[in-house]
ZAPA-297977 format. One line per field, with one value per residue (C-alpha): residue number from 1; residue in three letters; x, z, y. Coordinates in steps of 0.5 Angstrom, whole numbers. Each point is the difference from the previous one (the first is absolute). Example, Ala and Ser with C-alpha at 12.3 -4.5 7.8 and 13.67 -1.06 7.14 Angstrom:
<palums>
resi = c(1;2)
resn = c(ala;ser)
c1 = c(25;2)
c3 = c(16;-2)
c2 = c(-9;7)
</palums>
This chain:
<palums>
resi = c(1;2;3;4;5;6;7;8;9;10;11;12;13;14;15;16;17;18;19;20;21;22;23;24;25;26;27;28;29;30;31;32;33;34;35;36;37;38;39;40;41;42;43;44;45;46;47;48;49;50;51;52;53;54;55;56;57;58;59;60;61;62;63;64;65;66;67;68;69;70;71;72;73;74;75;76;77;78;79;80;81;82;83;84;85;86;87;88;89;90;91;92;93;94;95;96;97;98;99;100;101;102;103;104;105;106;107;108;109;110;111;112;113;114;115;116;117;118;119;120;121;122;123;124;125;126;127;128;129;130;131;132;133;134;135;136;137;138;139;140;141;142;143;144;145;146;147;148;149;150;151;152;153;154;155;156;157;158;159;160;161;162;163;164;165;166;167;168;169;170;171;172;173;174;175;176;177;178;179;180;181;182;183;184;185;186;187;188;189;190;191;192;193;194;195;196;197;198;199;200;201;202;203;204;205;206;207;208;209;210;211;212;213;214;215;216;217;218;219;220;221;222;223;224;225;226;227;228;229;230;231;232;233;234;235;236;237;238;239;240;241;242;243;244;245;246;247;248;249;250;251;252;253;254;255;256;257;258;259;260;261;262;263;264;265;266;267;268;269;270;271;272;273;274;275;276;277;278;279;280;281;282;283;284;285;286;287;288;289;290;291;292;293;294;295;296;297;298;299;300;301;302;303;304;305;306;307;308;309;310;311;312;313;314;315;316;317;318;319;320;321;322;323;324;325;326;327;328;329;330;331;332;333;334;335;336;337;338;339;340;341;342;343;344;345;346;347;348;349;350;351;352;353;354;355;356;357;358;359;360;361;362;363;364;365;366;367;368;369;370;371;372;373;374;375;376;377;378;379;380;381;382;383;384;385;386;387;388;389;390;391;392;393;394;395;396;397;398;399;400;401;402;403;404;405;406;407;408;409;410;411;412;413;414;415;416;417;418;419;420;421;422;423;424;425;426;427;428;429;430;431;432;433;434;435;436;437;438;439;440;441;442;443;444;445;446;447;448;449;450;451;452;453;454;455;456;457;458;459;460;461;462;463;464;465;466;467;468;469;470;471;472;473;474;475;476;477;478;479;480;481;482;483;484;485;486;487;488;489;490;491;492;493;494;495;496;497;498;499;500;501;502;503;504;505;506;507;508;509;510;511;512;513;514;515;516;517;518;519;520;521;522;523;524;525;526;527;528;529;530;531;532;533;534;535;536;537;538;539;540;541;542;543;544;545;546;547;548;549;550;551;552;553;554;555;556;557;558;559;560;561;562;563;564;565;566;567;568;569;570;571;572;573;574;575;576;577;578;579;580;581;582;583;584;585;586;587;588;589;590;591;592;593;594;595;596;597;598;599;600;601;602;603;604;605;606;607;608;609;610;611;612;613;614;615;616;617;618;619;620;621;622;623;624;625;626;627;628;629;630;631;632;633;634;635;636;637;638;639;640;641;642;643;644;645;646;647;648;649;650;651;652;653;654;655;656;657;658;659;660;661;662;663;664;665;666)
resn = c(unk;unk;unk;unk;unk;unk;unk;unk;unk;unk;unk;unk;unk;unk;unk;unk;unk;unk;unk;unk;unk;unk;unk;unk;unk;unk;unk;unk;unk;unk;unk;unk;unk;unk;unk;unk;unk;unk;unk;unk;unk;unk;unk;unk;unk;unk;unk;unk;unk;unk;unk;unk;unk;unk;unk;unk;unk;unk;unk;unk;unk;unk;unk;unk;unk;unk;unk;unk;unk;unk;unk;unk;unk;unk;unk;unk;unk;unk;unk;unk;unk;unk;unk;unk;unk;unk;unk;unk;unk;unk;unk;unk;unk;unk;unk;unk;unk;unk;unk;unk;unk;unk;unk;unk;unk;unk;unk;unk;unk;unk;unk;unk;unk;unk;unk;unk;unk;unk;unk;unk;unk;unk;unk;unk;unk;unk;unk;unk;unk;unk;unk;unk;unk;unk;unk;unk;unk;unk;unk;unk;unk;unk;unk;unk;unk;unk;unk;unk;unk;unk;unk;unk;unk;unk;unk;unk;unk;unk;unk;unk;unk;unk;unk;unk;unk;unk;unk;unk;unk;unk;unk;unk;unk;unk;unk;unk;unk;unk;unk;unk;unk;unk;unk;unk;unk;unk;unk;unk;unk;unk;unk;unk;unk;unk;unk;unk;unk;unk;unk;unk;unk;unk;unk;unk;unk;unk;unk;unk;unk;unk;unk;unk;unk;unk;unk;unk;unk;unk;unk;unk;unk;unk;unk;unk;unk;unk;unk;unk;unk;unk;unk;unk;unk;unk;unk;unk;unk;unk;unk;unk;unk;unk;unk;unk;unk;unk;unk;unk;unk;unk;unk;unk;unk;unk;unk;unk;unk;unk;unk;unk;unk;unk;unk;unk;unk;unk;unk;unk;unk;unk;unk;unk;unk;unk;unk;unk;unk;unk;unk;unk;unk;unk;unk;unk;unk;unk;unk;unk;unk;unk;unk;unk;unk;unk;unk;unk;unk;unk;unk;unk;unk;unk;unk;unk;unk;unk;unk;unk;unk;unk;unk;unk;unk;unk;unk;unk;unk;unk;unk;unk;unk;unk;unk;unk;unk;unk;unk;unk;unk;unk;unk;unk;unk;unk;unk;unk;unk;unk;unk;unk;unk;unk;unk;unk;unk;unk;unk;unk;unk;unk;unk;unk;unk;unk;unk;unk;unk;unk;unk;unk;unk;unk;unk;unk;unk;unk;unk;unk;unk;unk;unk;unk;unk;unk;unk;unk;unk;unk;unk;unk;unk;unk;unk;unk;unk;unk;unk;unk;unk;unk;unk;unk;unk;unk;unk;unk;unk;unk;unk;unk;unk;unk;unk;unk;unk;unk;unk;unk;unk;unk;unk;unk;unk;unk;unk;unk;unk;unk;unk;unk;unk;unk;unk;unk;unk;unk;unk;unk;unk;unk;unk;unk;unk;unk;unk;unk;unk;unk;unk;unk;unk;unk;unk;unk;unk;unk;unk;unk;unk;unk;unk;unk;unk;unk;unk;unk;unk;unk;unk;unk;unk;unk;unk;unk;unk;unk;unk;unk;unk;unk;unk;unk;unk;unk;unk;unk;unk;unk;unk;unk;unk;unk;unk;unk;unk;unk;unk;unk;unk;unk;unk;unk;unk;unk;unk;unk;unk;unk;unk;unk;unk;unk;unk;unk;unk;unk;unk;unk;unk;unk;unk;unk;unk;unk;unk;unk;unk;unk;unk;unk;unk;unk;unk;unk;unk;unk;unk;unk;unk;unk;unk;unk;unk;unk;unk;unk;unk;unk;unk;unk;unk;unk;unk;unk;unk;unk;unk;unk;unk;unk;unk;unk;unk;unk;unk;unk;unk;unk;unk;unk;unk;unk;unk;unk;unk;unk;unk;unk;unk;unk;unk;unk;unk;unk;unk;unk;unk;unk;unk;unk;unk;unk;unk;unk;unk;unk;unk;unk;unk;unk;unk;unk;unk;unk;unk;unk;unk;unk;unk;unk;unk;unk;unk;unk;unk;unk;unk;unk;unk;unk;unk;unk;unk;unk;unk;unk;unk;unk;unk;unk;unk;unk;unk;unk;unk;unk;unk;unk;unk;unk;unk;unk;unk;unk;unk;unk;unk;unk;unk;unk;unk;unk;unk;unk;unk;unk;unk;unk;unk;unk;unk;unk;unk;unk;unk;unk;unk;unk;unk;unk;unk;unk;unk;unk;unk;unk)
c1 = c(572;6;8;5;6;5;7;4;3;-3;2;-4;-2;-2;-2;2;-5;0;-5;0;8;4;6;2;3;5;0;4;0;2;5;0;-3;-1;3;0;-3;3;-1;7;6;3;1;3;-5;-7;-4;-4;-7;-2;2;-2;1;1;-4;-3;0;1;0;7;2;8;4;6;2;7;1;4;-2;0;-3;6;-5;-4;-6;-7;-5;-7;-7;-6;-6;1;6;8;6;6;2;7;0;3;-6;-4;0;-5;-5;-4;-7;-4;-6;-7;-3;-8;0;4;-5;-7;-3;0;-1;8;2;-3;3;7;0;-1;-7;-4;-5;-4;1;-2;-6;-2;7;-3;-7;4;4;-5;-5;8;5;4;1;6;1;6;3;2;4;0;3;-4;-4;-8;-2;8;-3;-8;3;5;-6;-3;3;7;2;-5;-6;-4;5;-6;-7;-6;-6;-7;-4;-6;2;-3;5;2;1;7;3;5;-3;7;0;3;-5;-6;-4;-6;-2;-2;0;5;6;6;1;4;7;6;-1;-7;-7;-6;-3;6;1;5;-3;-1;7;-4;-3;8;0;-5;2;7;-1;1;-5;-6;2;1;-7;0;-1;5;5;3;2;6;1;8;0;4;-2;-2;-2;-3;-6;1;-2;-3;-7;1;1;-5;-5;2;1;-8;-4;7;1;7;-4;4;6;6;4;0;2;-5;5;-3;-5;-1;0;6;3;-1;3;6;1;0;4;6;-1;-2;-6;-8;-4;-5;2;3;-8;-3;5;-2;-8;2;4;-5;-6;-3;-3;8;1;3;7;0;-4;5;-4;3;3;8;0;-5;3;3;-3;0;-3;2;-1;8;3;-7;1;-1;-6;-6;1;7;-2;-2;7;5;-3;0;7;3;-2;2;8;-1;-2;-8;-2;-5;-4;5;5;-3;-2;7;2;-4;2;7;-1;-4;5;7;-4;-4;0;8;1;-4;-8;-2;-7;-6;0;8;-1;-5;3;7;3;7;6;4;-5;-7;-6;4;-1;-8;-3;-6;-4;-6;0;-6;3;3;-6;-4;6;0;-7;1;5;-4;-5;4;3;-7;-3;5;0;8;-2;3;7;6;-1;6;-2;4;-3;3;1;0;4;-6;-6;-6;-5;-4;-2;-7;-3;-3;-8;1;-7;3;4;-3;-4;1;-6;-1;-4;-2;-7;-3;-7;1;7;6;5;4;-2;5;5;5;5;-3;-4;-2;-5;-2;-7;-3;-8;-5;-2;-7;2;-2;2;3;0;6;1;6;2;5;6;-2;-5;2;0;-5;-1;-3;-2;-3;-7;-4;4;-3;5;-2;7;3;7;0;3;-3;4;-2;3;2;1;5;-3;5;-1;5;-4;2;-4;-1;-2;-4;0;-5;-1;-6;1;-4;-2;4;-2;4;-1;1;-5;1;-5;2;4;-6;-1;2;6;3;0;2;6;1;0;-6;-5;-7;-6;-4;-3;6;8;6;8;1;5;-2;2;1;-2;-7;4;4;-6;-2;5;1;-6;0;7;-3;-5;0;-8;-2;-3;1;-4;1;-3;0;-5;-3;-1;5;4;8;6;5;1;0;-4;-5;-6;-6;3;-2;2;-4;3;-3;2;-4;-2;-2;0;1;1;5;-1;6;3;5;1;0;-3;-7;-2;3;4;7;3;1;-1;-3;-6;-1;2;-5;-5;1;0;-7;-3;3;-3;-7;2;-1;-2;5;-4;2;5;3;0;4;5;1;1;7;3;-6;-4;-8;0;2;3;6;5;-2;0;8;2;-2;3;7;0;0;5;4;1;-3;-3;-6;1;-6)
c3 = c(62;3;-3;-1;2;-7;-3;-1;-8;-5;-7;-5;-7;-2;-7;0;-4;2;-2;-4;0;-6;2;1;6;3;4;5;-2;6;-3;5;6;7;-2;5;0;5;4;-3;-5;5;2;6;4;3;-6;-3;-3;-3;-5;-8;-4;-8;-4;6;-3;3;-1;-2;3;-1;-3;2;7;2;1;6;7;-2;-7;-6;-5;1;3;-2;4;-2;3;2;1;4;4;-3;0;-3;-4;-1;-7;-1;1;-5;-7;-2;-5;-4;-1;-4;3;-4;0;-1;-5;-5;-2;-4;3;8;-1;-4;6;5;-4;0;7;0;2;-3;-4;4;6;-6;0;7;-1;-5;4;6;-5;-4;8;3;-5;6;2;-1;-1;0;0;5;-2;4;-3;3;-3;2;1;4;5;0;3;4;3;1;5;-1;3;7;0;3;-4;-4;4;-1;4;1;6;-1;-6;-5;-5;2;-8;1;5;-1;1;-1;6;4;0;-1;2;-4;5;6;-4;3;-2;3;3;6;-5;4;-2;-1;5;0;-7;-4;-5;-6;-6;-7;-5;-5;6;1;-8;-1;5;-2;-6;-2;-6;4;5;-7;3;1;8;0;-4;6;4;-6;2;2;7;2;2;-4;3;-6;2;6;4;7;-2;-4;7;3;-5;1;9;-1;4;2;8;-3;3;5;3;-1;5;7;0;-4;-5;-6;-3;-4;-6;1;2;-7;-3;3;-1;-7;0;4;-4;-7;1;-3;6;-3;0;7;2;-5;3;7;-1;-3;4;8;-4;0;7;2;4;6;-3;1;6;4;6;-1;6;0;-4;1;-4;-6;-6;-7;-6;-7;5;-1;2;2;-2;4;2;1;8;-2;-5;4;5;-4;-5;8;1;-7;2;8;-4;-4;6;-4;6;-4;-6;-3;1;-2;-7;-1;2;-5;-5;1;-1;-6;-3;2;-1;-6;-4;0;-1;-8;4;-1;-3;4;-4;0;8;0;-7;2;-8;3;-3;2;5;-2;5;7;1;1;4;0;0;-2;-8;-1;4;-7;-2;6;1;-6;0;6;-3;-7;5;4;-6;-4;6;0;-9;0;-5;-5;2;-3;4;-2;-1;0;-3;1;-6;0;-5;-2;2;-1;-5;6;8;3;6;2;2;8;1;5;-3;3;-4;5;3;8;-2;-5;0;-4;3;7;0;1;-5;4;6;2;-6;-4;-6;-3;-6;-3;3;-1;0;0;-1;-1;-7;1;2;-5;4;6;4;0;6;1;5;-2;4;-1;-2;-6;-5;-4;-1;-6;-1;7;1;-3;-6;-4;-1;-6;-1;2;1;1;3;3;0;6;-2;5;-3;6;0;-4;-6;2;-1;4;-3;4;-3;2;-4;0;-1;1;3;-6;4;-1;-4;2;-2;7;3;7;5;3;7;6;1;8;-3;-5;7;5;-5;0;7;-1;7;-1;4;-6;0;2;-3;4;2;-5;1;-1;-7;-3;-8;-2;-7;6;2;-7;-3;6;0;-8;0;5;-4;-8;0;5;-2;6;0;5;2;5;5;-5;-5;-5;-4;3;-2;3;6;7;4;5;4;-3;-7;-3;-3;-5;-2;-5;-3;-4;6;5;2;6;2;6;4;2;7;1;8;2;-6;2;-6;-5;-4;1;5;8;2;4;-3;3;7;1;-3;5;5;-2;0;8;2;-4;-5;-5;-1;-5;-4;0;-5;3;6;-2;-4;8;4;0;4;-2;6;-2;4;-3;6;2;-1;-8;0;3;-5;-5;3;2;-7;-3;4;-1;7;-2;-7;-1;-2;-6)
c2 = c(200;-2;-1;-6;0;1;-1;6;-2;4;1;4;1;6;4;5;5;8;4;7;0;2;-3;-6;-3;-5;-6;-4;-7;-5;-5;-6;-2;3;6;5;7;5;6;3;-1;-6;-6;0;3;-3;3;-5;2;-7;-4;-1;-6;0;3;6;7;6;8;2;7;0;-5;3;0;-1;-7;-3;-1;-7;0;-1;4;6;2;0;4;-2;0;-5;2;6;-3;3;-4;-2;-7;-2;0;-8;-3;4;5;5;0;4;1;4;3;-1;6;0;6;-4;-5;1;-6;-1;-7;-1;4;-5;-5;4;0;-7;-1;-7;1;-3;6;5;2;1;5;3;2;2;5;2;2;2;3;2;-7;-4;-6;-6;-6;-4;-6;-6;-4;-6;-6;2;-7;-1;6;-3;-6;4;3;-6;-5;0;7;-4;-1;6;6;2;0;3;2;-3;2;-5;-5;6;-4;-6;-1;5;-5;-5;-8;-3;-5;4;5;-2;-7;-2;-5;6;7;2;6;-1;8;1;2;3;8;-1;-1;-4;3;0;-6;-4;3;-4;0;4;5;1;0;5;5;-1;2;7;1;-1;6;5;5;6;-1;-6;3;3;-8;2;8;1;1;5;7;5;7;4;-5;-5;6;1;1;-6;-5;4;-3;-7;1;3;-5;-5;0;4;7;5;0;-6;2;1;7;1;4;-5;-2;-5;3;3;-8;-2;7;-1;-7;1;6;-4;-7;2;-4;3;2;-4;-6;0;2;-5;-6;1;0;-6;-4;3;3;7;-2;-3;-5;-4;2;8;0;2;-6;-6;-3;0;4;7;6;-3;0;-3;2;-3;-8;0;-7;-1;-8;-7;-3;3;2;1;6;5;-1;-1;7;3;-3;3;6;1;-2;6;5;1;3;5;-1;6;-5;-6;4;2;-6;-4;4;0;-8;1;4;-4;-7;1;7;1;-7;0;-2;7;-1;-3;-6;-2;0;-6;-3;0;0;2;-5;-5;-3;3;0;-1;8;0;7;-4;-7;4;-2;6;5;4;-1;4;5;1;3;5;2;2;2;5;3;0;4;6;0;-2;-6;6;-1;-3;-7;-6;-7;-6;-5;-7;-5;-8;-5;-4;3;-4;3;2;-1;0;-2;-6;-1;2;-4;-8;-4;-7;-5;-6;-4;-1;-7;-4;-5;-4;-3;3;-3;3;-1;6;3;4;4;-3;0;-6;1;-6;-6;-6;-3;-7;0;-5;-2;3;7;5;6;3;5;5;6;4;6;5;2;8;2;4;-6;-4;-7;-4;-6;-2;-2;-7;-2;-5;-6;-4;-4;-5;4;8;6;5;7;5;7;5;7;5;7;2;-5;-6;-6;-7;-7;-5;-8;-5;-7;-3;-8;-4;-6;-6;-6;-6;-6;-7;-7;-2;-4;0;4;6;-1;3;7;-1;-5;5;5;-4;-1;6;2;4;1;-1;-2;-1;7;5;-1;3;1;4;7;6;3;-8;1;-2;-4;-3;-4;-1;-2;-6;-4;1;-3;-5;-3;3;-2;5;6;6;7;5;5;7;0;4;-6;4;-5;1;-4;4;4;-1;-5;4;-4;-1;-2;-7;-5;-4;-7;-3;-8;-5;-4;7;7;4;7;1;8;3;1;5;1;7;2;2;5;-4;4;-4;3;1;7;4;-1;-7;1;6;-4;-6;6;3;-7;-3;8;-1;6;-3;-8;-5;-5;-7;-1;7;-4;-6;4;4;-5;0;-5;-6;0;1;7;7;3;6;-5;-1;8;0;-5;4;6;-4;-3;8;1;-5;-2;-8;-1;-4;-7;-3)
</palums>
């Protein structure tokens, strides 16, 4: 998984809690903002380390250097994780702290408490200790708002900072539908992320809640997303890394003088940087694989013999990944895995451990004040979670659980009681089309989701049928459904895969025959259409455009004449009140003097669904090469340009009017 760039402001607050100490211990406590933390007892001089702002905490060593050098008070030396330096007294004051001592207390829980662990970390703490006494845990106080951060991680940091992997929409349900990310219409997930690739998506608020949040990793495996970072020999040892290299493409020699091996690269990594082997071994599988990847190849034109492993500023779209890691590395002179190793680790070490992110989990939630989240090693919201389990894995296969290990366990203001994954299963619960009697209220996907429908009096049930964008979800409320009133609506429940329901109405109101004291016959069937400039030789009805609205022609020749009553009907003889036109439907108008029934004629339109398409043209085509013959009435909606004779020139209509090259005139 790839990086973001980041800032270089941060701030920490830490409770401090040492473990099986007697004595108590003092603290540097910074006073004031962009505090600087240098090399040596001055200010004259380009030492700068970093900066702290109120409220940081580091580990005092002399509060008595001799002042000057452009301090007016003296010296403190102090030190942060791992890393000695000097504050000018001025900006900060020293503070005590009592050191809580296991021993003291009868009741594990009240210790847990003391430290300042929520009680609703305690009782996974309190398996943990009762299975590993050894083991030592503290608090990290963030100082942070969950929700504030939830939110943080979510959109505000940019969409595409915190990303999950899916190699074939196994969970669909873990992703965002937010606009931006999602189309219910198409099914489709937004995945082409800077820093990420084809199978790396926006995941859900409440997916970034659940991994966020430490509870749910306080197990005997995940534990170690929490464990200290730094090197410590008495168990991070040599046969250790080889368990963890065992079966990786990480075997021989890492260097061309063949005087390393990789074994060796990753121990004098984390001797020179104080970083655990195991981490650094643990981060490259992540980032390349146990198989690597383009990127340590050592192949990539341009750029052959440079190499990195931990993907280091490998950001930028999806063809910019591999060159702009490649790149990175040719500037630093990693022109061997060896190199690129160290490299890395030197990285890590400088860019993350040393500046407070000195755990799995803080290198992907960045908890490190004023300006949290900006600082992120990883996209990958599960990446503590996997490295975390080769991390137990390497120590439980060498029997090393029993050591001493440290974890620090960060701790919100205003957790919620608990967080949990959503159902993985496809969010969609959209329909592609909608019918009722064979005719479409939608026949491509919409966000509407409410319909009206006239029927006729007599209608005592209709039909209903619907197709479903993804086939994970179900539908209610289709097939013949009975309509016994007057006025009804008809409710078609769509349930998602992962639960979410989506409900669309169809009003129904039945059309009651009008009763007037109007005296005056019914205009003539062929008046009332030669009023309304409606085509017909007597048998056949014409001139109407495609995709024109059944209900449109109703409703104008009821407008027309109050005492007609019109029926209409598909080629099929199905009752149809809405939906578009296609040849072969009839219209039946009835008055109180006489009755007649007009087919339709879409020119073009040769297998009656209501369209011009391909479909009609290579009909027309079968027929003039005797493939296979049109009847009669297929015939006439052939002929194209009204000459009697189905010919090619009706077929290159068809074909010039796909195309848009000139369209067909009704």
């Amino acid at each position: 998984m790839k990086k973001i760039s980041y800032l270089v402001v941060f701030v920490m607050t830490f409770l401090v809690f040492t473990l099986n100490v007697s004595a108590d211990t003092k603290v540097v406590v910074i006073e004031g903002d962009s505090v600087r933390f240098r090399s040596s007892a001055t200010i004259y001089a380009n030492n700068i380390i970093r900066e702290f702002n109120t409220g940081a905490e580091l580990d005092l060593i002399d509060d008595n250097i001799a002042s000057g050098n452009g301090c007016d008070a003296v010296w403190y030396k102090a030190s942060y994780n791992g890393t000695t330096g000097y504050i000018c007294s001025e900006f900060a004051s020293i503070k005590t702290i009592k050191e809580i001592d296991p021993a003291d207390y009868e009741d594990y829980t009240a210790y847990l408490k003391e430290l300042g662990f929520p009680d609703s970390y305690i009782p996974n703490l309190i398996k943990l200790h009762n299975a590993h006494p050894t083991w030592q845990f503290k608090v990290f106080s963030t100082d942070l708002d969950f929700t504030y951060m939830n939110n943080l991680e979510y959109t505000d940091l940019g969409k595409g900072w915190s990303l999950i992997e899916d190699t074939g929409r196994y969970i669909d349900g873990y992703k965002s539908t937010e606009s931006w990310s999602y189309n219910y219409l198409t099914d489709t997930f937004y995945h082409n992320f800077d820093g990420g690739g084809s199978n790396w998506y926006a995941p859900r608020k409440d997916v970034i809640a659940y991994y966020m949040d430490p509870r749910n990793f306080i197990t005997e495996k995940q534990i170690f997303m929490f464990e200290t970072l730094s090197y410590n020999a008495s168990y991070q040892t040599r046969e250790g890394v080889e368990a963890i290299l065992k079966n990786t493409f990480m075997t021989g020699y890492a260097n061309s003088e063949q005087t390393k091996t990789y074994v060796d690269a990753f121990m004098d990594a984390a001797s020179e940087y104080n970083v655990s082997p195991y981490l650094l071994v643990s981060r490259v599988i992540q980032e390349v694989g146990a198989n690597g990847s383009t990127i340590v190849s050592g192949t990539v034109s341009g750029y052959e013999g440079y190499y990195n492993f931990y993907n280091i500023k490998a950001t930028g779209s999806q063809s910019q990944i591999i060159t702009n890691g490649l790149k990175y590395a040719k500037e630093k002179g990693w022109n061997s895995p060896y190199k690129a190793i160290l490299g890395g680790a030197e990285f890590l070490a400088k860019d993350y451990i040393n500046v407070g992110q000195d755990t799995l989990y803080l290198q992907k939630w960045d908890l490190i004040v004023p300006k949290p989240g900006r600082h992120q090693y990883m996209q990958n919201i599960e990446a503590p979670y996997y490295e975390a389990i080769k991390t137990y894995n390497s120590y439980n296969n060498r029997g090393a659980l029993g050591n001493s290990f440290a974890f620090s366990i960060p701790v919100y203001k205003n957790m919620p009681d608990k967080t949990s994954l959503p159902s993985s299963k496809n969010p969609n619960n959209y329909l592609s089309s909608l019918s009722v009697n064979g005719s479409y209220l939608f026949e491509e996907p919409t966000t509407n989701t409410t319909f009206d429908l006239v029927l006729d009096a007599t209608t005592n049930s209709i039909e209903i049928d619907a197709t479903k964008i993804n086939g994970a979800a179900n539908i209610e409320g289709t097939g013949s459904v009975s309509i016994p009133n007057e006025k009804q609506t008809i409710n078609i429940v769509v349930t998602a895969g992962n639960g979410d329901k989506r409900t669309y109405k169809i009003n129904i109101t039945k059309k009651q025959p009008e009763t007037s004291n109007d005296d005056t016959p019914a205009l003539d069937i062929s008046e009332i259409l030669r009023l309304l400039n409606i085509k017909n030789d007597g048998t056949y009805f014409y001139g109407y455009e495609i995709n024109t609205n059944v209900s449109t022609i109703i409703k104008s020749i009821t407008d027309k004449e109050s005492k007609a009553i019109v029926t209409y009907t598909d080629k099929n003889n199905n009752n149809k009140t809405s939906g578009i036109v296609a040849s072969g439907d009839k219209l039946k108008i009835k008055t109180d003097r006489e009755e007649k029934t007009y087919t339709l004629i879409i020119y073009g339109d040769v297998n009656g669904d209501g369209k011009i398409a391909a479909t009609d043209y290579v009909l027309i085509k079968n027929h003039i090469m005797d493939v296979k013959k049109l009847n009669d009435f297929e015939k006439l909606c052939a002929d194209v340009n009204r000459d009697n004779k189905v010919l090619a020139t009706d077929y290159v209509a068809i074909k010039n009017h796909i195309m848009d090259v000139k369209k067909i005139t009704q």
